[in-house]
Backbone as ProteinMPNN parsed JSONL, in Angstrom:
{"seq_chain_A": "XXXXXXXXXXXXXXXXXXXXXXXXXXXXXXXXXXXXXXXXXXXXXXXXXXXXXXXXXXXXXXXXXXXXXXXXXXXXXXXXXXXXXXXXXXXXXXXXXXXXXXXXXXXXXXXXXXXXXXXXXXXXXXXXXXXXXXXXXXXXXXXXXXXXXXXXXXXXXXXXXXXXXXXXXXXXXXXXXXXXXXXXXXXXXXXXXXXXXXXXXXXXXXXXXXXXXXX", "coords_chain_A": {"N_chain_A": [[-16.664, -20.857, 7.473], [-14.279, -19.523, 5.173], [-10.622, -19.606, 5.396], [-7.766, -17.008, 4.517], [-5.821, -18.054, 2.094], [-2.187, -18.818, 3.076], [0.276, -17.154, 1.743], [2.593, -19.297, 1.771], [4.266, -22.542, 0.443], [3.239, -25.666, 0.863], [5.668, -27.917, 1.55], [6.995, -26.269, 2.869], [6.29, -25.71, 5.519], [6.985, -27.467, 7.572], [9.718, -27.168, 7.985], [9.473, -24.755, 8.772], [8.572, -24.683, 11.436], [10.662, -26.188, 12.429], [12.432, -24.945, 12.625], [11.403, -22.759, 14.473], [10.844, -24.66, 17.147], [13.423, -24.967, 17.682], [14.456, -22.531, 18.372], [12.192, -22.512, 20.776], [13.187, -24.455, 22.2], [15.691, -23.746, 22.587], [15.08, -21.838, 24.428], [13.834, -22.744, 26.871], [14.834, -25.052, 27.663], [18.152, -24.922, 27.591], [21.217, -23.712, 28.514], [21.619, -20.663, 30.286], [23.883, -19.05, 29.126], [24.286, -20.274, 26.301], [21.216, -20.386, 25.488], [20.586, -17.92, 23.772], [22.214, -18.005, 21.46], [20.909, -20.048, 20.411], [18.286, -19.533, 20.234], [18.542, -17.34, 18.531], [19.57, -18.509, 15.819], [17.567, -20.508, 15.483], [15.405, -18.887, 15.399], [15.935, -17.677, 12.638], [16.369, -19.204, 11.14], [13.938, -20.694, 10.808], [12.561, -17.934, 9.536], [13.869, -17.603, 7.049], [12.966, -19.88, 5.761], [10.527, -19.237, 5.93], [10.37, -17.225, 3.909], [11.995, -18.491, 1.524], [10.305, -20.554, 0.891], [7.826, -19.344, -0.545], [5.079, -18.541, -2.099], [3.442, -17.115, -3.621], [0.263, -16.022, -5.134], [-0.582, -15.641, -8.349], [-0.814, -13.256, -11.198], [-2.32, -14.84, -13.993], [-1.446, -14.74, -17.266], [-3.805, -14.999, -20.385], [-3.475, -15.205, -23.169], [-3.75, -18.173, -25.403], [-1.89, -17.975, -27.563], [0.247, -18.232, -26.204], [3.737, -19.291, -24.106], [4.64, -19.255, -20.544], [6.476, -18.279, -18.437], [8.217, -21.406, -16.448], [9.111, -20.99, -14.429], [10.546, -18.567, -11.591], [13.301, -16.419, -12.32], [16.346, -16.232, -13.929], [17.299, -16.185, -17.323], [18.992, -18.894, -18.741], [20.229, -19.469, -20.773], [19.137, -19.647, -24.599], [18.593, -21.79, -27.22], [19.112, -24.51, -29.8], [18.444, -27.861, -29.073], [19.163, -30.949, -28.486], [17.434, -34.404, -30.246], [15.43, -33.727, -33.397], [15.733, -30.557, -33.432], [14.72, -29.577, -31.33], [13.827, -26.409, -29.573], [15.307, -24.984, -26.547], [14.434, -23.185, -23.382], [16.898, -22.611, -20.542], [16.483, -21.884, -17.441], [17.845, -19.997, -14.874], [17.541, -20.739, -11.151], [18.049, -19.062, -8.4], [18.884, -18.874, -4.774], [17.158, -16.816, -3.63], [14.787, -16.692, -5.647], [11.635, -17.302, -6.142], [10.59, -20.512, -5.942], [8.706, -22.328, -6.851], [7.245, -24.337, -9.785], [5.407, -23.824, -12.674], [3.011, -24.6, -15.054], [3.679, -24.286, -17.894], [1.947, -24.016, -20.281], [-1.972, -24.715, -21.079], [-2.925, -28.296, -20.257], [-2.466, -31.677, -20.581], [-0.841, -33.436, -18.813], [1.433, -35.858, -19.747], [3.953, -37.758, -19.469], [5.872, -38.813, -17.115], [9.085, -38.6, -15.906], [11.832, -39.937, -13.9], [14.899, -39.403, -13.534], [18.432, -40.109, -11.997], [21.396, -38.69, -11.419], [23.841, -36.122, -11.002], [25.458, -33.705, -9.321], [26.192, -30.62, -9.698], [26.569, -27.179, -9.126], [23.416, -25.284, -10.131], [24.281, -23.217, -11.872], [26.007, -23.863, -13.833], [26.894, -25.228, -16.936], [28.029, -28.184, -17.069], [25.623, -28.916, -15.639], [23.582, -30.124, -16.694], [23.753, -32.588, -16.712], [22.773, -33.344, -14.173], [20.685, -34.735, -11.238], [17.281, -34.872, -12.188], [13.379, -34.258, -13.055], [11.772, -34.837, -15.343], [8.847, -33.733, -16.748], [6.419, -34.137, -19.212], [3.823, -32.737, -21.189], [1.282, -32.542, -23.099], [0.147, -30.133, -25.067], [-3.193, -28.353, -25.045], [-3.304, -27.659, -27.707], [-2.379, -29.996, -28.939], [0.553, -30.204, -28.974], [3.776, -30.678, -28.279], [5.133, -30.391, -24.814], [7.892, -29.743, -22.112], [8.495, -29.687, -19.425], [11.81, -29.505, -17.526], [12.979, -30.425, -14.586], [15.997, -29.198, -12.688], [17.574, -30.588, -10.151], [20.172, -28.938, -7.819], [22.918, -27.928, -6.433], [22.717, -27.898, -3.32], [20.523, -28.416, -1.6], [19.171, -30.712, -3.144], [16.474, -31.413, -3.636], [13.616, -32.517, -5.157], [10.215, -32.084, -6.357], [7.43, -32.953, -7.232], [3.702, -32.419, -8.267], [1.835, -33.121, -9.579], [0.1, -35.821, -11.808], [0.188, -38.463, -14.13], [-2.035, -37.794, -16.959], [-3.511, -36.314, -15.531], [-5.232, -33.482, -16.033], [-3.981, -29.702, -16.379], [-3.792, -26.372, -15.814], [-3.036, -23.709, -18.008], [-0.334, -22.131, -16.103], [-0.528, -23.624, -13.379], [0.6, -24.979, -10.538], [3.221, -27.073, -10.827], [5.255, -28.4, -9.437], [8.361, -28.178, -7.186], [11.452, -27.098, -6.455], [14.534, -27.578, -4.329], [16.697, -25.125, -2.845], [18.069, -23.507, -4.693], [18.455, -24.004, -8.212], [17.996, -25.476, -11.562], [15.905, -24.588, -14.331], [14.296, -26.288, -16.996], [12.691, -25.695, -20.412], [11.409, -27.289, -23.065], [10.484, -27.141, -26.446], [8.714, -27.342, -29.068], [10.858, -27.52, -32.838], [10.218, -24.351, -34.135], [8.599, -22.791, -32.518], [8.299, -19.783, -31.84], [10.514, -17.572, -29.717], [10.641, -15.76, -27.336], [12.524, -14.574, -25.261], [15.877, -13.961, -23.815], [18.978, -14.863, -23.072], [20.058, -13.632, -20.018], [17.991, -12.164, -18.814], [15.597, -11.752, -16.78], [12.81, -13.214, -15.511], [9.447, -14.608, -14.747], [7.294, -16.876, -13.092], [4.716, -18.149, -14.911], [3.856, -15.522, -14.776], [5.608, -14.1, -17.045], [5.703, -14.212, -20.648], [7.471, -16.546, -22.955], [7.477, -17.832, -24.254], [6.003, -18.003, -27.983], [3.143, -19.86, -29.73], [3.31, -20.705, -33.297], [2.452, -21.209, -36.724], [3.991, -22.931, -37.656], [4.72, -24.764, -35.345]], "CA_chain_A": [[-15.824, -19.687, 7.205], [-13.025, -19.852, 4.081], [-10.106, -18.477, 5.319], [-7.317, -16.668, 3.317], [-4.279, -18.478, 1.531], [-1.217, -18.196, 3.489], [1.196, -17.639, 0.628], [3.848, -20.607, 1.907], [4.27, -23.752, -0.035], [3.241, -26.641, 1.958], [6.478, -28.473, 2.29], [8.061, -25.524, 4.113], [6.021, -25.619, 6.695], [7.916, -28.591, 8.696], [11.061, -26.495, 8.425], [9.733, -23.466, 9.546], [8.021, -25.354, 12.965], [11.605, -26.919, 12.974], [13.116, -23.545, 13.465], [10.304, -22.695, 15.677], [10.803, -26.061, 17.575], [14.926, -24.92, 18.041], [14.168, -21.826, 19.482], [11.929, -22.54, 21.877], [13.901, -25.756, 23.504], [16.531, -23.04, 23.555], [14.64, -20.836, 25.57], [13.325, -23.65, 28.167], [15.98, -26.158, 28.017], [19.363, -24.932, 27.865], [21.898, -22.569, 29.807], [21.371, -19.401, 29.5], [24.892, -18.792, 28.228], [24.039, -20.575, 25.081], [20.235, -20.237, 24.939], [20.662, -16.911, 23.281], [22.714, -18.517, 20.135], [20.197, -21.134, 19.581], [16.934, -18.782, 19.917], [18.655, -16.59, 17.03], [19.46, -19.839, 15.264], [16.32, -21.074, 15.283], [14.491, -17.751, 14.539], [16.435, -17.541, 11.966], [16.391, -20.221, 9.856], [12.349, -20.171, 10.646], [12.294, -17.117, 8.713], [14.63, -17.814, 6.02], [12.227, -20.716, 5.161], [9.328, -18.635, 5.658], [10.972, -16.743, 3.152], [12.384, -19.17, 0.37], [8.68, -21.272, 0.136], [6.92, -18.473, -0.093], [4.313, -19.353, -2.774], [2.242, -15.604, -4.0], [-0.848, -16.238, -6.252], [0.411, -14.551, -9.61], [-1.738, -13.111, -12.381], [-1.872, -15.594, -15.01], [-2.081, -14.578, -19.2], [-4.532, -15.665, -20.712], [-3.799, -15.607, -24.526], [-3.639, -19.11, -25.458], [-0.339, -18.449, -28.095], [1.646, -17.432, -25.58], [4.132, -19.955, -23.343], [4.551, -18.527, -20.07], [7.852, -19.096, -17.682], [7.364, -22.277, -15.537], [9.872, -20.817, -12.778], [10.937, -17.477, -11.586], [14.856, -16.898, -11.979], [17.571, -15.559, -14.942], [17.637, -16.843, -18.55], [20.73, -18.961, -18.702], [20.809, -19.912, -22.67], [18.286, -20.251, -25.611], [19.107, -22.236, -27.92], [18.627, -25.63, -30.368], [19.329, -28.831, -28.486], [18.464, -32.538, -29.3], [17.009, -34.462, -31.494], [14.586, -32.44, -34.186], [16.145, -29.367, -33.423], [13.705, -28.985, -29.947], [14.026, -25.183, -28.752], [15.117, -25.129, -25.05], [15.025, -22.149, -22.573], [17.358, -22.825, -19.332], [16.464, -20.831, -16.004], [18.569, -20.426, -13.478], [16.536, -20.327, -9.802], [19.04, -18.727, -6.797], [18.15, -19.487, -3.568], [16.41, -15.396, -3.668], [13.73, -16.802, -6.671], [10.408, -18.165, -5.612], [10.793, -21.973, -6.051], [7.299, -23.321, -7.45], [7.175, -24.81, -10.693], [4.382, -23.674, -12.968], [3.06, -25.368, -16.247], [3.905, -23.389, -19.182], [0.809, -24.154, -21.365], [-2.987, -25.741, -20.716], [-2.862, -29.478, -21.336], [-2.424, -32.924, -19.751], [0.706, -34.741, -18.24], [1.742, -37.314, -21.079], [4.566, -38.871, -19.227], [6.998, -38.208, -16.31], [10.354, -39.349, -16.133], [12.539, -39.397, -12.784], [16.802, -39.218, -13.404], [19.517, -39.943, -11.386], [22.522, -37.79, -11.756], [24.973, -35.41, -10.4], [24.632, -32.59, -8.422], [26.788, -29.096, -10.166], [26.334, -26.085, -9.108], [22.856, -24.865, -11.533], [24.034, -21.992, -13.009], [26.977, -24.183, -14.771], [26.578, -25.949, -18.106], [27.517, -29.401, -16.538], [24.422, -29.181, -14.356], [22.731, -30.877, -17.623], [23.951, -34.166, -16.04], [22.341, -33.17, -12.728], [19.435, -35.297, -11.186], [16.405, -34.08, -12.59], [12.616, -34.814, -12.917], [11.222, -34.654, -16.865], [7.671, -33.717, -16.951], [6.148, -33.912, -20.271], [2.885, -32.225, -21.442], [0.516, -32.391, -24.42], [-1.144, -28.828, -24.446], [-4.529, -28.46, -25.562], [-3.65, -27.628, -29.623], [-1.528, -31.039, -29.531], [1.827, -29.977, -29.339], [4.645, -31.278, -26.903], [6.211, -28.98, -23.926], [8.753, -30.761, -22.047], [9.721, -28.998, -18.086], [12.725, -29.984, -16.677], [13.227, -29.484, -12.915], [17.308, -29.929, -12.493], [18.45, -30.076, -9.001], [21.416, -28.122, -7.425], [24.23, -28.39, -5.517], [22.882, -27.613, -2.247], [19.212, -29.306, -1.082], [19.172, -31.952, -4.129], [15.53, -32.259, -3.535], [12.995, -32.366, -6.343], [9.071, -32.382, -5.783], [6.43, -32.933, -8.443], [3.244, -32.088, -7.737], [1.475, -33.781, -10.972], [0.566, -37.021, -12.087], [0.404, -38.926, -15.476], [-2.867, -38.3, -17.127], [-3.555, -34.936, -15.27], [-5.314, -32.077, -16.471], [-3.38, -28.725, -15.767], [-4.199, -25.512, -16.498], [-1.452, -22.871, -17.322], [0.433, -21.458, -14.536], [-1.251, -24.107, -11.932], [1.174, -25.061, -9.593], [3.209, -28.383, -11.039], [6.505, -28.339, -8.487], [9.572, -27.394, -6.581], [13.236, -27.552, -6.471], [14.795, -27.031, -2.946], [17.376, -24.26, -2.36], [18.431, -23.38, -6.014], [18.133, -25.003, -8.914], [17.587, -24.666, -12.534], [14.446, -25.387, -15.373], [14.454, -26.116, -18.627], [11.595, -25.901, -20.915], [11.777, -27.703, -23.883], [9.212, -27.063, -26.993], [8.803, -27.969, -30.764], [11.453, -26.507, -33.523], [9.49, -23.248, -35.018], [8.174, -22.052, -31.767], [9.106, -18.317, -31.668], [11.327, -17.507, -28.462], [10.448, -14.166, -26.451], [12.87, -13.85, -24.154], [16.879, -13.947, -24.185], [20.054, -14.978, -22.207], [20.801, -12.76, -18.632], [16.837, -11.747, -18.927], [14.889, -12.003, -15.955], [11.441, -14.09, -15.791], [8.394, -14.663, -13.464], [6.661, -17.826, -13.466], [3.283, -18.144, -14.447], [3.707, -14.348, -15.645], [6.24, -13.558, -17.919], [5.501, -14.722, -21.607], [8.981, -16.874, -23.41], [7.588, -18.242, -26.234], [4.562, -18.55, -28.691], [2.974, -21.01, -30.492], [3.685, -20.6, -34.896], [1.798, -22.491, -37.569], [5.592, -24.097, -37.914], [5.458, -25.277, -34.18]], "C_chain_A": [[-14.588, -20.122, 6.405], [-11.721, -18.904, 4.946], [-8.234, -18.15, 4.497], [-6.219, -17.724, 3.365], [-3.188, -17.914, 2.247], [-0.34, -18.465, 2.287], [2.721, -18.683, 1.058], [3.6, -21.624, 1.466], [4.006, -24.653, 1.477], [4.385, -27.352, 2.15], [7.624, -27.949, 3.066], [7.39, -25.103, 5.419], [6.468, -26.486, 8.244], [9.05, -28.013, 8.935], [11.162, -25.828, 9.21], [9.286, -23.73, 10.697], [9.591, -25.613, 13.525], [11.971, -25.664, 13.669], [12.516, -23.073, 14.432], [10.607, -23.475, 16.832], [12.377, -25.912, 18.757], [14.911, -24.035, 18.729], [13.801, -21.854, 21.198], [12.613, -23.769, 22.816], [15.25, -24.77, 23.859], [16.459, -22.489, 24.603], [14.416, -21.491, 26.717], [14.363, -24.996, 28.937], [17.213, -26.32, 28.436], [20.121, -23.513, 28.559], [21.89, -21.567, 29.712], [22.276, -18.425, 28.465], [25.332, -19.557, 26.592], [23.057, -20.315, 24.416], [19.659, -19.069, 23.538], [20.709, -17.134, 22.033], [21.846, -19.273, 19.88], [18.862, -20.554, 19.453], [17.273, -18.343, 18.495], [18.986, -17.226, 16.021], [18.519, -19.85, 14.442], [15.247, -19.992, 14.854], [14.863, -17.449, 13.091], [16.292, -17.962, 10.21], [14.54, -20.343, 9.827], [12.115, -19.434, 9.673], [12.918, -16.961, 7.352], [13.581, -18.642, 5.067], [10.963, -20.323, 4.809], [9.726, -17.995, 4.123], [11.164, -17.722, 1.685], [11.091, -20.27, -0.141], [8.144, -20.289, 0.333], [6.272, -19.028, -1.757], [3.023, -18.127, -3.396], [1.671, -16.218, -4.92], [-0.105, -14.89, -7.531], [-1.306, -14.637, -10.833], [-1.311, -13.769, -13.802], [-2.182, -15.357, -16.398], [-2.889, -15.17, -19.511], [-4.856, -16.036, -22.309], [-2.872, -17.045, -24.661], [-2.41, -19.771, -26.585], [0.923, -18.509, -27.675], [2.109, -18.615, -24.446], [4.171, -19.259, -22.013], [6.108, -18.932, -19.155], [7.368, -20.461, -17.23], [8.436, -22.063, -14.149], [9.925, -19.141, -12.669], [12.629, -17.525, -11.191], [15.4, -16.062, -13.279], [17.378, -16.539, -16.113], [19.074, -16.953, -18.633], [20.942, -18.667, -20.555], [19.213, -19.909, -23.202], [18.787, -20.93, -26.653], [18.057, -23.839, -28.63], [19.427, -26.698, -29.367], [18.658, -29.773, -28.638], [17.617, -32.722, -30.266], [15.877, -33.94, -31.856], [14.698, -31.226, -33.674], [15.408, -29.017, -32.209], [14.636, -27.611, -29.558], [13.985, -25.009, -26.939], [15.564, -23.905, -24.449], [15.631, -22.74, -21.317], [16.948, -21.674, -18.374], [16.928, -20.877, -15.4], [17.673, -20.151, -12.131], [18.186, -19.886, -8.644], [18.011, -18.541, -5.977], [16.871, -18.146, -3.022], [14.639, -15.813, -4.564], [12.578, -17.615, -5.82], [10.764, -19.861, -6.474], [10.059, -22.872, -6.806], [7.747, -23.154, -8.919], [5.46, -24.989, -11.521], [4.336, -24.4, -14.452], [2.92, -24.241, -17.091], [2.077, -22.91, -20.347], [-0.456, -24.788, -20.092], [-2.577, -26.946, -21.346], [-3.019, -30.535, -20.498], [-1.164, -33.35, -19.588], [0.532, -35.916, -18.613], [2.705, -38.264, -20.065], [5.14, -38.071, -17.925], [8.261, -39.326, -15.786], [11.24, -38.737, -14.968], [14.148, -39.493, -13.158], [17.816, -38.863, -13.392], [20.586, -38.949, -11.887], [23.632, -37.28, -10.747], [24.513, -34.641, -9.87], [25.959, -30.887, -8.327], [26.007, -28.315, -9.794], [25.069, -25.92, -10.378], [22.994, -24.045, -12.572], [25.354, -22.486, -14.157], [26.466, -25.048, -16.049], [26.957, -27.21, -17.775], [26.577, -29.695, -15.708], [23.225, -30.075, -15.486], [22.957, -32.696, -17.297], [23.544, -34.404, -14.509], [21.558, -33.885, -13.058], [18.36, -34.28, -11.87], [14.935, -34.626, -12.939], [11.759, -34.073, -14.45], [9.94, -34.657, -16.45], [6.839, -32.941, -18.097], [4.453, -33.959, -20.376], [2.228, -32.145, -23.053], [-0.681, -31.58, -24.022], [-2.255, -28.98, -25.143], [-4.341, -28.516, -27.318], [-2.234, -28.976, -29.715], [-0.358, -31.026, -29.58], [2.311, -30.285, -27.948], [5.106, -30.195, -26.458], [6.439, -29.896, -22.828], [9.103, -29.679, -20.304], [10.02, -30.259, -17.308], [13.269, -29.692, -15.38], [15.005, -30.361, -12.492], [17.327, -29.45, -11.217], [20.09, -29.537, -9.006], [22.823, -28.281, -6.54], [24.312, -28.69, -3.91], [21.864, -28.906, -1.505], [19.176, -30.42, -1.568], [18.077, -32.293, -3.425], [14.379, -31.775, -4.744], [11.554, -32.734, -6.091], [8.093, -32.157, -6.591], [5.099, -33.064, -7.825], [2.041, -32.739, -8.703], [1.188, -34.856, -10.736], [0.393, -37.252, -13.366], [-0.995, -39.229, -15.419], [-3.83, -36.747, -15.971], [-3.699, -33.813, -15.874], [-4.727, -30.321, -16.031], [-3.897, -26.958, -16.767], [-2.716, -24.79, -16.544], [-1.293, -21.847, -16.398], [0.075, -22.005, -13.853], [-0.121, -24.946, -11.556], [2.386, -26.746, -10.356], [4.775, -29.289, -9.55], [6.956, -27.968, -7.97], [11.234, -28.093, -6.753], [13.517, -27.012, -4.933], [15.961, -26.365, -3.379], [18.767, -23.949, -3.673], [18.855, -24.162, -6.942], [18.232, -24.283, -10.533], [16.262, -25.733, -13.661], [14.432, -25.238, -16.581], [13.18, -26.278, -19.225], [11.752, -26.343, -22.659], [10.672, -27.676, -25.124], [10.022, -27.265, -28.434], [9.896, -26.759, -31.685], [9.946, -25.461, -34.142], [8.298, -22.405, -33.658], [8.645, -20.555, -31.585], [9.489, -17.647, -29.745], [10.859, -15.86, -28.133], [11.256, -13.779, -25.874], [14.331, -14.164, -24.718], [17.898, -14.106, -23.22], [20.039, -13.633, -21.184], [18.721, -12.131, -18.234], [15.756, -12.279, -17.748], [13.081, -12.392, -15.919], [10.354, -13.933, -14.387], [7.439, -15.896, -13.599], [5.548, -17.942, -13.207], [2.757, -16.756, -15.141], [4.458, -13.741, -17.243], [5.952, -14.849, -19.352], [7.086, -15.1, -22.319], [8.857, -17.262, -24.255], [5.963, -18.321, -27.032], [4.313, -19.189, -29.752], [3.263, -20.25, -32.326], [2.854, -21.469, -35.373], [3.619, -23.176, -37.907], [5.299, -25.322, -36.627], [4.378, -26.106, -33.929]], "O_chain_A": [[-13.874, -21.009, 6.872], [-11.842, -17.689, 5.107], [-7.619, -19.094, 4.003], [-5.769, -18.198, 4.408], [-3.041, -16.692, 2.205], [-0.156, -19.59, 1.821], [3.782, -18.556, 0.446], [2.55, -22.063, 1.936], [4.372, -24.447, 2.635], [4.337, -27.662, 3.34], [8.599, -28.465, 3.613], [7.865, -24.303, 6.225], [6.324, -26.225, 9.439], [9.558, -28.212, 10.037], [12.013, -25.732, 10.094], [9.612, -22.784, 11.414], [9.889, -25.376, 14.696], [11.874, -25.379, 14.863], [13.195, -22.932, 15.45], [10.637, -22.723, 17.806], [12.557, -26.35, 19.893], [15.291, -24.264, 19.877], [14.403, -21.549, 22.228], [12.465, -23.853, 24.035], [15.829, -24.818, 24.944], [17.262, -22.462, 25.536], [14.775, -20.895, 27.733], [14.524, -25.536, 30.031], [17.633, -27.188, 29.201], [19.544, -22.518, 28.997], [22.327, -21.289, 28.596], [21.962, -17.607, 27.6], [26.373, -19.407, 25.953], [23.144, -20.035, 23.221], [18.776, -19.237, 22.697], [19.798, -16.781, 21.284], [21.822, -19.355, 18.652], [18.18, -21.031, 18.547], [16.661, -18.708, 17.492], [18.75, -16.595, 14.991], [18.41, -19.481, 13.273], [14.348, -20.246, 14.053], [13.993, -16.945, 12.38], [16.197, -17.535, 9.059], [13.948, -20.057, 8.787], [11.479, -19.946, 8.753], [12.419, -16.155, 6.566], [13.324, -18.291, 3.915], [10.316, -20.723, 3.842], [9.159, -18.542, 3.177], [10.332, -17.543, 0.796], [10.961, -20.694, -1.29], [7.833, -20.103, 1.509], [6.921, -19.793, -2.47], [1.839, -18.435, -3.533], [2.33, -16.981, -5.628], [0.523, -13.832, -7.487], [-2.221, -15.417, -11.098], [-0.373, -13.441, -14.528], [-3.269, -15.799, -16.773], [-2.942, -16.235, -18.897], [-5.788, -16.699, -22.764], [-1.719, -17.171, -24.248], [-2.008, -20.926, -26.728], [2.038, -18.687, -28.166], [1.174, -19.053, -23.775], [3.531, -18.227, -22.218], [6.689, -19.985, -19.416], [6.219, -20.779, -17.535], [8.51, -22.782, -13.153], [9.406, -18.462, -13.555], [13.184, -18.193, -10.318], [14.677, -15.117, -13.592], [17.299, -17.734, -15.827], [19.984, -16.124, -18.633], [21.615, -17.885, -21.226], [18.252, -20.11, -22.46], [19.791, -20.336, -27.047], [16.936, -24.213, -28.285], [20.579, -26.567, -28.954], [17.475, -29.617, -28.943], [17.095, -31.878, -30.994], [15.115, -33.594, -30.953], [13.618, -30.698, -33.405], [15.516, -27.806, -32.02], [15.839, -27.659, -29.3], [12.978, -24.931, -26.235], [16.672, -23.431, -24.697], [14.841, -23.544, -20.822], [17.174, -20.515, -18.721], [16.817, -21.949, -14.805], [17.026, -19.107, -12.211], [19.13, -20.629, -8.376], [16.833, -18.225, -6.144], [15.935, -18.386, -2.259], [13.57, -15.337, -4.182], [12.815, -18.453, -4.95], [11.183, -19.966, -7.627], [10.481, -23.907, -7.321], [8.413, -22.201, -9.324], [4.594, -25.814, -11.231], [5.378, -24.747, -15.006], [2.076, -23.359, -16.934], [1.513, -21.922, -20.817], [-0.272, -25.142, -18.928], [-2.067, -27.014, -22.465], [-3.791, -30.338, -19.559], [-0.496, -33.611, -20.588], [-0.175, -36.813, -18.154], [2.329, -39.413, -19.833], [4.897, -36.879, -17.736], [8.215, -40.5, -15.42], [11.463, -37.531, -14.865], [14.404, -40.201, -12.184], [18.379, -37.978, -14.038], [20.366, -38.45, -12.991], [24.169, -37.961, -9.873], [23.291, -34.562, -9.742], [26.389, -30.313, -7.327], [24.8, -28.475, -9.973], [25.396, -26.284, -11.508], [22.392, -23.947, -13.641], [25.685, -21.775, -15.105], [25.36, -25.558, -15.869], [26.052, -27.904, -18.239], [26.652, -30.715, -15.022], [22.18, -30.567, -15.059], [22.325, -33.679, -17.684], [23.875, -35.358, -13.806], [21.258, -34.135, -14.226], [18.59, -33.083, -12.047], [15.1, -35.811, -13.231], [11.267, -32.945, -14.477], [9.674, -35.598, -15.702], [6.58, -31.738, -18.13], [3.793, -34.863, -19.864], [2.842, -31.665, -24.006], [-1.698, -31.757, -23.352], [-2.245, -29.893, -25.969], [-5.029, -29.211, -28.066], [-1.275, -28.836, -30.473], [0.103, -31.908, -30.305], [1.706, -30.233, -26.878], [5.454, -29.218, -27.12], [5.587, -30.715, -22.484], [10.111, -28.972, -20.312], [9.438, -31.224, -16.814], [13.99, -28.714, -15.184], [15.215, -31.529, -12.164], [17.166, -28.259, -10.951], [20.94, -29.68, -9.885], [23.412, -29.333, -6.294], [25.192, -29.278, -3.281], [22.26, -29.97, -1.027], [19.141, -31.365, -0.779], [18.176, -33.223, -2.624], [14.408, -30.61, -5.143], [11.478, -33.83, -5.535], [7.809, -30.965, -6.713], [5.087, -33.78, -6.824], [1.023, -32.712, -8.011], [1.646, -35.356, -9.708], [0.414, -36.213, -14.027], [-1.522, -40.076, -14.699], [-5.047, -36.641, -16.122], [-2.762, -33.115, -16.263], [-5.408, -29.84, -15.125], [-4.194, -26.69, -17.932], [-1.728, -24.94, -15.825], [-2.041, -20.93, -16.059], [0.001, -21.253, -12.881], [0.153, -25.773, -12.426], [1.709, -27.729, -10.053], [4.936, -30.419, -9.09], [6.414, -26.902, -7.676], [11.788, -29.151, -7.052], [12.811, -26.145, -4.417], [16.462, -26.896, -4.371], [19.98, -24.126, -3.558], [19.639, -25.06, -6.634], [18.443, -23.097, -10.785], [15.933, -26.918, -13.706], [14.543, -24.177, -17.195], [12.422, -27.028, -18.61], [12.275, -25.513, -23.403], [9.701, -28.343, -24.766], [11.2, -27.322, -28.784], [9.893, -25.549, -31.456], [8.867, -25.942, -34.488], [7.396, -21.615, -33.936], [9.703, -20.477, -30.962], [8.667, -17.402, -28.862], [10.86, -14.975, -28.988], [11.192, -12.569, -25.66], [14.378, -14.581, -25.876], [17.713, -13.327, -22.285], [20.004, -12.545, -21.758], [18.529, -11.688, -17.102], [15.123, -13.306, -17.995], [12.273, -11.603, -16.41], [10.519, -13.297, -13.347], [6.644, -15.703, -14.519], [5.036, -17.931, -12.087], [1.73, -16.652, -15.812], [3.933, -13.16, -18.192], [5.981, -16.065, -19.163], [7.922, -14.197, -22.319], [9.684, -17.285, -25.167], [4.95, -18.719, -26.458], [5.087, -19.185, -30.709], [3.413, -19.029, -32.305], [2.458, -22.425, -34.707], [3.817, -24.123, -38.668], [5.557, -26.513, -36.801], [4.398, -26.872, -32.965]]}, "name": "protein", "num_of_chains": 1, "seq": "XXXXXXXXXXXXXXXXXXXXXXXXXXXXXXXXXXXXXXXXXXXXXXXXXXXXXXXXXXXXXXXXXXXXXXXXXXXXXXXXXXXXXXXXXXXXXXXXXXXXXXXXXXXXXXXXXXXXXXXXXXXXXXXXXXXXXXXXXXXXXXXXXXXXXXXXXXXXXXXXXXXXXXXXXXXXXXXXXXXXXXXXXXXXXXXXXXXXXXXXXXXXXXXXXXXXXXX"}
């Protein structure tokens, strides 16, 4: 017997036991003039977590010019940044956005690159010196796409889901950021941009850029 997908990421399931875990030693263990505060505690934060890994199957595009988000969250910036003019969208994730980290394109995982850093607030423009975990892709028509998973101010935890040399399809599952964060996606000059600063996304669904005979 198959049975269904619970939509929760697997590494929030240790949290949400924890909270589970806090509860009930409230209920059995301690005085009753505290037990109260640590049941609603512990239910609490249980459900919060239930909540923030939550992990829904999403309907994925399927025309093959089209980039797709690789988070769900706010367009911080578009813009040109490093060398050969690379086109980068920023996302911001608040702790409200689903968390998973989807691959933009079909292709293979060329390289991945782990570094150190800082830990700004994501929705600021020094958060580009935050830790962060580079995972670079060569999609099926040959062309580079570059996601960046920056950690945040709060969790600073980063979780790749990939390896080097990995076939991925697009939108299949590649990460997480813990408890807001932001993602950058980085693609060739002459890619044509879809989407636009303050502009809300869906990862996996919403289309941000498509391929060009330039790009």
């Amino acid at each position: 017997m198959r049975f269904p997908r619970i939509p929760i990421a697997k590494a929030g399931w240790p949290l949400i036991f924890l909270g589970l875990a806090l509860a009930l030693a409230g209920k059995f263990f301690l005085a009753a003039q505290v037990h109260r505060v640590v049941i609603a505690l512990g239910l609490t934060f249980s459900l919060f977590c239930s909540y923030f890994f939550r992990d829904p199957e999403r309907l994925i595009p399927q025309d093959p010019q089209e980039l797709i988000a690789p988070a769900d969250g706010t367009v911080l910036s578009v813009r040109r940044e490093g060398p050969g003019d690379i086109l980068t969208i920023r996302i911001f994730l608040s702790i409200f956005n689903v968390h998973i980290q989807r691959a933009p394109a079909a292709g293979r995982v060329a390289k991945i690159h782990y570094q150190p850093g800082t830990f700004a607030m994501a929705m600021r423009p020094e958060a580009v010196l935050n830790e962060r975990n580079v995972i670079s892709l060569t999609a099926d028509n040959g062309r580079n796409v570059i996601v960046e998973q920056i950690a945040g101010a709060i969790a600073r935890k980063i979780a790749c889901w990939v390896d080097i040399g990995d076939a991925v399809q697009k939108g299949d599952r590649i990460g997480m950021i813990y408890f807001g964060s932001q993602v950058a996606l980085h693609l060739p000059a002459g890619a044509e941009i879809l989407v636009e600063p303050g502009q809300k996304v869906a990862g996996g669904v919403t289309p941000v850029a498509k391929w060009t005979t330039n790009s």
